[in-house]
PDB file as gemmi writes it, atoms N, CA and C in Angstrom:
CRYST1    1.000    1.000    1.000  90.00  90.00  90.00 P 1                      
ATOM      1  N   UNK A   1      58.804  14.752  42.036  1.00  0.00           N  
ATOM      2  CA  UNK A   1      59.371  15.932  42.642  1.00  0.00           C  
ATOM      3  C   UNK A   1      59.310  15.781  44.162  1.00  0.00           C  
ATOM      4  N   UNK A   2      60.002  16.002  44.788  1.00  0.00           N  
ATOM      5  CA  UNK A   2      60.235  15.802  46.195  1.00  0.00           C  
ATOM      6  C   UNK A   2      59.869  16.718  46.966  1.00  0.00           C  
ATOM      7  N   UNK A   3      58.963  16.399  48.378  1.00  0.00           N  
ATOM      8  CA  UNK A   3      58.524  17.848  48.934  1.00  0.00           C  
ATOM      9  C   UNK A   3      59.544  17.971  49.510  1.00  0.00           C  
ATOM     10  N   UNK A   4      59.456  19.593  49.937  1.00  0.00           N  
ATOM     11  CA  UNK A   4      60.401  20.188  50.741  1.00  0.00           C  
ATOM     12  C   UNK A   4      60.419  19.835  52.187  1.00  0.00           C  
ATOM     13  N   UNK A   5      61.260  20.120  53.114  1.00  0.00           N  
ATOM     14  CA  UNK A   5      61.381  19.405  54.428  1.00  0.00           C  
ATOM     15  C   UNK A   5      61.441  20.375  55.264  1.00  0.00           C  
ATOM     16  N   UNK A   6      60.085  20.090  56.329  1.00  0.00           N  
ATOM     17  CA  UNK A   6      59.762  21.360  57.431  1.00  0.00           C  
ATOM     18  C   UNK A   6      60.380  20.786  58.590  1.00  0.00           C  
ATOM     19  N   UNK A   7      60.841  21.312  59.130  1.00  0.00           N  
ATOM     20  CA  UNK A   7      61.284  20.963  60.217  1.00  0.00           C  
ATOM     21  C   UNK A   7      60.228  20.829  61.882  1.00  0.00           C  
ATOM     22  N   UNK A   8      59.599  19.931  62.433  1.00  0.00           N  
ATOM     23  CA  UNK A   8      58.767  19.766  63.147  1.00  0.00           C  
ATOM     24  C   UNK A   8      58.226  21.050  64.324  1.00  0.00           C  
ATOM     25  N   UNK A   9      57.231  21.672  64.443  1.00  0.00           N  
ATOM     26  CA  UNK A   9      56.977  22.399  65.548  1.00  0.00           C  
ATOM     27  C   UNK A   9      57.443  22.300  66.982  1.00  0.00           C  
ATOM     28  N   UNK A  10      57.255  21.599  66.881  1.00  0.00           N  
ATOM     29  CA  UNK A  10      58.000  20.816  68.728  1.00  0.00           C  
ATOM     30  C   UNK A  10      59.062  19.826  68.512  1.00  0.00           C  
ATOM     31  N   UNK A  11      59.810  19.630  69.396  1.00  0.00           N  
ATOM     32  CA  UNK A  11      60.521  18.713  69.242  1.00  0.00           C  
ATOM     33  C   UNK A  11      59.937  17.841  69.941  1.00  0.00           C  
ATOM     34  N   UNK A  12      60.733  16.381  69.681  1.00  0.00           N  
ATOM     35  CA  UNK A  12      60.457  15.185  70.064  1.00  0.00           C  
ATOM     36  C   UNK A  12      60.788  15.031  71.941  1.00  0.00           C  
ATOM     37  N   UNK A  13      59.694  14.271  72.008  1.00  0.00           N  
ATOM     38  CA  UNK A  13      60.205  14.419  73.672  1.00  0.00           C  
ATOM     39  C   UNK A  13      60.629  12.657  73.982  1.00  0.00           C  
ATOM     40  N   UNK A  14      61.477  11.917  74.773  1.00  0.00           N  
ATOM     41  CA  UNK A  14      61.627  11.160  74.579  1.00  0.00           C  
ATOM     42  C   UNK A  14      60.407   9.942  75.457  1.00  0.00           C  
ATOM     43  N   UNK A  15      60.119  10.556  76.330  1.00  0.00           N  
ATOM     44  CA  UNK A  15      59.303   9.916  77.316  1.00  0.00           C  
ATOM     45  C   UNK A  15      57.496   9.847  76.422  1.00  0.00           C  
ATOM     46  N   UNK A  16      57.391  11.272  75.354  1.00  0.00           N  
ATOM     47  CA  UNK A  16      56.684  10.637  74.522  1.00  0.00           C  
ATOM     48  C   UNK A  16      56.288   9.527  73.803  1.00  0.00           C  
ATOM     49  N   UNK A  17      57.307   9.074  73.733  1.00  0.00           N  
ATOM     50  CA  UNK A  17      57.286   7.890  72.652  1.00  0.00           C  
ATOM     51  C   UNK A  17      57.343   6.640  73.379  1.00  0.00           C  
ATOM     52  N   UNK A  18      57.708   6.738  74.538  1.00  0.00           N  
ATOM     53  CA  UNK A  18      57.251   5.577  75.975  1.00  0.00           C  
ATOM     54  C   UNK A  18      55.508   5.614  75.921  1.00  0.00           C  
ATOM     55  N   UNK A  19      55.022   6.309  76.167  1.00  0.00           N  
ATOM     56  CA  UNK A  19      53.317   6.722  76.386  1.00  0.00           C  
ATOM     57  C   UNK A  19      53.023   6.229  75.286  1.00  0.00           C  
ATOM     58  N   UNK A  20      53.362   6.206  73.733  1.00  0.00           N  
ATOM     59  CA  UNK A  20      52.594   6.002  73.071  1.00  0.00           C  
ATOM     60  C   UNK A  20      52.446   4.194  72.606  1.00  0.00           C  
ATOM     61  N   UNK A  21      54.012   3.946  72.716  1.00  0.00           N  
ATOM     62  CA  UNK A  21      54.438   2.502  72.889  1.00  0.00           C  
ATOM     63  C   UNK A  21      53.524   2.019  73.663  1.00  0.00           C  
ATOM     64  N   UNK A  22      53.588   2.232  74.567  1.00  0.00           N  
ATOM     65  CA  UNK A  22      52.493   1.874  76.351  1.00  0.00           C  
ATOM     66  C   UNK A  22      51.261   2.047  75.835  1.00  0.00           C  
ATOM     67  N   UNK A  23      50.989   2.789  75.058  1.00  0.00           N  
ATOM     68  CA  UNK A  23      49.136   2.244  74.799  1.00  0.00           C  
ATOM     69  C   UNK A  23      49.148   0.876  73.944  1.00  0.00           C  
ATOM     70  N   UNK A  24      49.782   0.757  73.012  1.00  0.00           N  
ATOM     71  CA  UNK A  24      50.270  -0.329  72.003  1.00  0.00           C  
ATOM     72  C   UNK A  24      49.826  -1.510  73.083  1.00  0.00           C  
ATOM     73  N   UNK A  25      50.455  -1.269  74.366  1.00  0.00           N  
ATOM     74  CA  UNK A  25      50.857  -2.860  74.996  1.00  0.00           C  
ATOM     75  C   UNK A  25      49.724  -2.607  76.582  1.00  0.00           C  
ATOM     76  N   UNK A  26      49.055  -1.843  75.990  1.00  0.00           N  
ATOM     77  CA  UNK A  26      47.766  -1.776  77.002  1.00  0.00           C  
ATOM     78  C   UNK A  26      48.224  -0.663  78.299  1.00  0.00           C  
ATOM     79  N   UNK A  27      49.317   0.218  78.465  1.00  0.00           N  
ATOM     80  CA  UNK A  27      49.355   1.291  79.683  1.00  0.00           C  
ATOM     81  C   UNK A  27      48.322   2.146  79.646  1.00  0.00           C  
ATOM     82  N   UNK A  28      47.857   2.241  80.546  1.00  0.00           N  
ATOM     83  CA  UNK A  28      46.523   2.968  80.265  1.00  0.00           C  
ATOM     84  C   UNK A  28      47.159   5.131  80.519  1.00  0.00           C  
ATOM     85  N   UNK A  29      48.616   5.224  80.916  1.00  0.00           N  
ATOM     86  CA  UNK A  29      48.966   6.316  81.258  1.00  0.00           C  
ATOM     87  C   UNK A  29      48.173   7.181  82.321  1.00  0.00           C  
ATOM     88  N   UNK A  30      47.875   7.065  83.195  1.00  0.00           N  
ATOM     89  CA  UNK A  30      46.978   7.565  84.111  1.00  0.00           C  
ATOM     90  C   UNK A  30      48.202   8.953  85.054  1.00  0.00           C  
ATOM     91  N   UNK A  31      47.728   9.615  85.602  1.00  0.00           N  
ATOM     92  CA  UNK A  31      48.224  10.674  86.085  1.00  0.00           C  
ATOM     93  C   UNK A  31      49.371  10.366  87.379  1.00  0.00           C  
ATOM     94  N   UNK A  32      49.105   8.761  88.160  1.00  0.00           N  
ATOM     95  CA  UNK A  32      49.980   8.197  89.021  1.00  0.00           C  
ATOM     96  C   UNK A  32      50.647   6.672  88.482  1.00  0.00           C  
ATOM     97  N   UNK A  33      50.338   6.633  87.463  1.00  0.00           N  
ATOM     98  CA  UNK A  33      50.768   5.002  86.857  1.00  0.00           C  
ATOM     99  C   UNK A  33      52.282   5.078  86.837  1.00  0.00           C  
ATOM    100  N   UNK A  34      53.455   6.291  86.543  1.00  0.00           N  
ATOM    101  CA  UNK A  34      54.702   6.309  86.340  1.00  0.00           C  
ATOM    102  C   UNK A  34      54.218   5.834  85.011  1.00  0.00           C  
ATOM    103  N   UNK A  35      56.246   5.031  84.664  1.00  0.00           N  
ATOM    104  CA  UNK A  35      56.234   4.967  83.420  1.00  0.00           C  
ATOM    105  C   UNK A  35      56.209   3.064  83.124  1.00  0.00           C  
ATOM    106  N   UNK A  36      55.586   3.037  81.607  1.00  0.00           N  
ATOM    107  CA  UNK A  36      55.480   1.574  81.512  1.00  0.00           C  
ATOM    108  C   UNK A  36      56.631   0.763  82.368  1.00  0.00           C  
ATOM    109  N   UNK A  37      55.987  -0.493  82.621  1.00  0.00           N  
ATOM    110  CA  UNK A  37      56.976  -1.373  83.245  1.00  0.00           C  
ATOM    111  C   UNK A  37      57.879  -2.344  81.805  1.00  0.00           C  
ATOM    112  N   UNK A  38      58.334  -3.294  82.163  1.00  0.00           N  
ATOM    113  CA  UNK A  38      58.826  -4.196  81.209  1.00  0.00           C  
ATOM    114  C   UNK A  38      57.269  -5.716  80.756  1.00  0.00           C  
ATOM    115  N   UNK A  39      56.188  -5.569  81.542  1.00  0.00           N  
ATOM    116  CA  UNK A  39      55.349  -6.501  80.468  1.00  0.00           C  
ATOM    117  C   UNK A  39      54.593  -5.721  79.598  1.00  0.00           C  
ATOM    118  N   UNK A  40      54.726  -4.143  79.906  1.00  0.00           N  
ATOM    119  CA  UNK A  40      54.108  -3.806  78.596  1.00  0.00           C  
ATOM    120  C   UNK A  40      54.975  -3.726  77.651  1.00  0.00           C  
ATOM    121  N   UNK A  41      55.990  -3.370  78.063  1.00  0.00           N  
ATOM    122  CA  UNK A  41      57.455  -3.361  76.886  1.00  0.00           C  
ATOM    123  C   UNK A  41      56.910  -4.451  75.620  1.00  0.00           C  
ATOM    124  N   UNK A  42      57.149  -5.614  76.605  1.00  0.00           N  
ATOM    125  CA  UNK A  42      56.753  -7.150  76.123  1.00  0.00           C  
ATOM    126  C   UNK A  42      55.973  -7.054  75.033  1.00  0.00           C  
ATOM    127  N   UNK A  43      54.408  -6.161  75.420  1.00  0.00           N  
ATOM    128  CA  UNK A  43      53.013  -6.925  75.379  1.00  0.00           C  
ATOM    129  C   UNK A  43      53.242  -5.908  73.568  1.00  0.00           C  
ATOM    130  N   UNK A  44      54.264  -4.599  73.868  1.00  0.00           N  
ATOM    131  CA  UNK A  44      53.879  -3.677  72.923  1.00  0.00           C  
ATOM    132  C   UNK A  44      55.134  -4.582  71.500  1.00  0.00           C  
ATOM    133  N   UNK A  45      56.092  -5.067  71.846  1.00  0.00           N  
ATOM    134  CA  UNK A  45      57.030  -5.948  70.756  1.00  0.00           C  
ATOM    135  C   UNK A  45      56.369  -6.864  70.567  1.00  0.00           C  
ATOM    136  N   UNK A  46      54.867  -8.065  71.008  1.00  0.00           N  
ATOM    137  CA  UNK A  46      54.170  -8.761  70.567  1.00  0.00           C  
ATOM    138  C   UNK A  46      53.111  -8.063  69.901  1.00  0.00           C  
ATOM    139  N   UNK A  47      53.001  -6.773  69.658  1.00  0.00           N  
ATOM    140  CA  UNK A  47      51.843  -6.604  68.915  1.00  0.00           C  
ATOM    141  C   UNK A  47      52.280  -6.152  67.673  1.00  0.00           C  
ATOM    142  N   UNK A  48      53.479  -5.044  68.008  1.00  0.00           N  
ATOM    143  CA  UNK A  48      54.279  -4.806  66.956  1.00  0.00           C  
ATOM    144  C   UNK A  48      54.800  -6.060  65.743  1.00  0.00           C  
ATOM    145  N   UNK A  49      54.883  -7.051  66.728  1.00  0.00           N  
ATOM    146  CA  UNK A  49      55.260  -8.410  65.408  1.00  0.00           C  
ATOM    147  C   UNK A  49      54.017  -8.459  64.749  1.00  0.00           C  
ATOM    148  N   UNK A  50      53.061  -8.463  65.256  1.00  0.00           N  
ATOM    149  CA  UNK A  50      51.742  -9.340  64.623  1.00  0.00           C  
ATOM    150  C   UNK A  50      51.602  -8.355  63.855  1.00  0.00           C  
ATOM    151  N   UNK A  51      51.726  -7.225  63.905  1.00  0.00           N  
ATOM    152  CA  UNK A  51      51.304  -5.857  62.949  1.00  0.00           C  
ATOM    153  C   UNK A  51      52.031  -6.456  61.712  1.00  0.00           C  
ATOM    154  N   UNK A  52      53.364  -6.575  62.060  1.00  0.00           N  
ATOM    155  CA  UNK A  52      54.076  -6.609  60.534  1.00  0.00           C  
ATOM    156  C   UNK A  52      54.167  -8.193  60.012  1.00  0.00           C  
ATOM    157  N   UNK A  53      53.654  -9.338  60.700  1.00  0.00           N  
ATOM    158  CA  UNK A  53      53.432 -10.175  59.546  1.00  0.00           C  
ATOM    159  C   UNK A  53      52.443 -10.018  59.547  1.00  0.00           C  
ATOM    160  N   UNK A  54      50.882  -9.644  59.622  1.00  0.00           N  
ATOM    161  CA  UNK A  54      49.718  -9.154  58.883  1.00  0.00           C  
ATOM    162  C   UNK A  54      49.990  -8.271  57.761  1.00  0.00           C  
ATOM    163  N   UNK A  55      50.512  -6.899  58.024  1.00  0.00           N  
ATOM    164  CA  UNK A  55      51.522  -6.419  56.489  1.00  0.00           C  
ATOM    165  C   UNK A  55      51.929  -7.056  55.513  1.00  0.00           C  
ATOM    166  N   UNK A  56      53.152  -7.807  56.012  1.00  0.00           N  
ATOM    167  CA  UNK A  56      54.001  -8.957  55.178  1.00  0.00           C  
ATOM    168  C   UNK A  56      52.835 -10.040  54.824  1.00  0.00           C  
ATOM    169  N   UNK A  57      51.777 -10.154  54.950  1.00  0.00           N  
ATOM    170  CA  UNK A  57      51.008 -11.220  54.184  1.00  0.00           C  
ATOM    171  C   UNK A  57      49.990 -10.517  53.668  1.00  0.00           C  
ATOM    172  N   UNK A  58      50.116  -9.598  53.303  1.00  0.00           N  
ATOM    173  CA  UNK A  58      49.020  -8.861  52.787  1.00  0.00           C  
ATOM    174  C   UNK A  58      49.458  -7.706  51.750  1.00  0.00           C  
ATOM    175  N   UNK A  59      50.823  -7.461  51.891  1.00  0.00           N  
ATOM    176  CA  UNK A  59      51.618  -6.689  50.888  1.00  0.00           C  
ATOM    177  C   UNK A  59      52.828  -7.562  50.729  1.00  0.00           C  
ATOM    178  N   UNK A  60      52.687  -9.009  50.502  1.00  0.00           N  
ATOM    179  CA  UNK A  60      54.291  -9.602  50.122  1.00  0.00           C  
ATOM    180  C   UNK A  60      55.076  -9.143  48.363  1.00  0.00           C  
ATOM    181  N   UNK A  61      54.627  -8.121  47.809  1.00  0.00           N  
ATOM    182  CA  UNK A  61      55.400  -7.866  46.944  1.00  0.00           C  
ATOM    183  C   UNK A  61      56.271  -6.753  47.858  1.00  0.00           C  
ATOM    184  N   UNK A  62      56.279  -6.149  48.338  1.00  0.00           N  
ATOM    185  CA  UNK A  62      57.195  -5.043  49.217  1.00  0.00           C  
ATOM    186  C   UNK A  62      58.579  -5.818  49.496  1.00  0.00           C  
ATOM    187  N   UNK A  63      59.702  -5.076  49.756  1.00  0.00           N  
ATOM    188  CA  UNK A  63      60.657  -5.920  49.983  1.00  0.00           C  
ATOM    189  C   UNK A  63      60.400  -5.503  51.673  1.00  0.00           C  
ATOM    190  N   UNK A  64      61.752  -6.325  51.739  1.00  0.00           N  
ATOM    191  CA  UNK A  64      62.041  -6.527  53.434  1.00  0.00           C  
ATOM    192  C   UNK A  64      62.397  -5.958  54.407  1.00  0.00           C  
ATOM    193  N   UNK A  65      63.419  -5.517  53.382  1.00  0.00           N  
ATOM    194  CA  UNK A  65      64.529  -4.067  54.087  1.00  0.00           C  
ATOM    195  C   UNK A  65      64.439  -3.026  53.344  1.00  0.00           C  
ATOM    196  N   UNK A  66      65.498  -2.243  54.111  1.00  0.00           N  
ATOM    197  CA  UNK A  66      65.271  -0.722  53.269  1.00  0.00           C  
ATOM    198  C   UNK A  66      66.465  -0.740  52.297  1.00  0.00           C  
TER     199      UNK A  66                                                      
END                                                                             
């Protein structure tokens, strides 16, 4: 049976999801840092890989795609 679908309290902010990426790749977000540069970009798509082949070798019955 499928749950029903709430619609989120807040909306999504987009610069949120920069901050949270940016911890991923080490931004520490500090009150004058601005916003990630491009080696955390980097540092946060190299961790993100390693996340998912640790997954993928640890759940290889899952498929690939959706």
């Amino acid at each position: 049976m499928p749950r029903p679908h709430h619609p989120a309290r807040h909306p999504a902010q987009p610069g949120r999801g920069a901050a949270l990426g940016g911890k991923l790749g080490g931004f520490l977000g500090r009150k004058g840092d601005g916003q990630p540069g491009s080696m955390v970009v980097w540092r946060v798509f190299e961790a993100l890989a390693l996340i998912t082949a640790t997954f993928r070798f640890f759940h290889p019955q899952l498929p690939a795609g959706p």
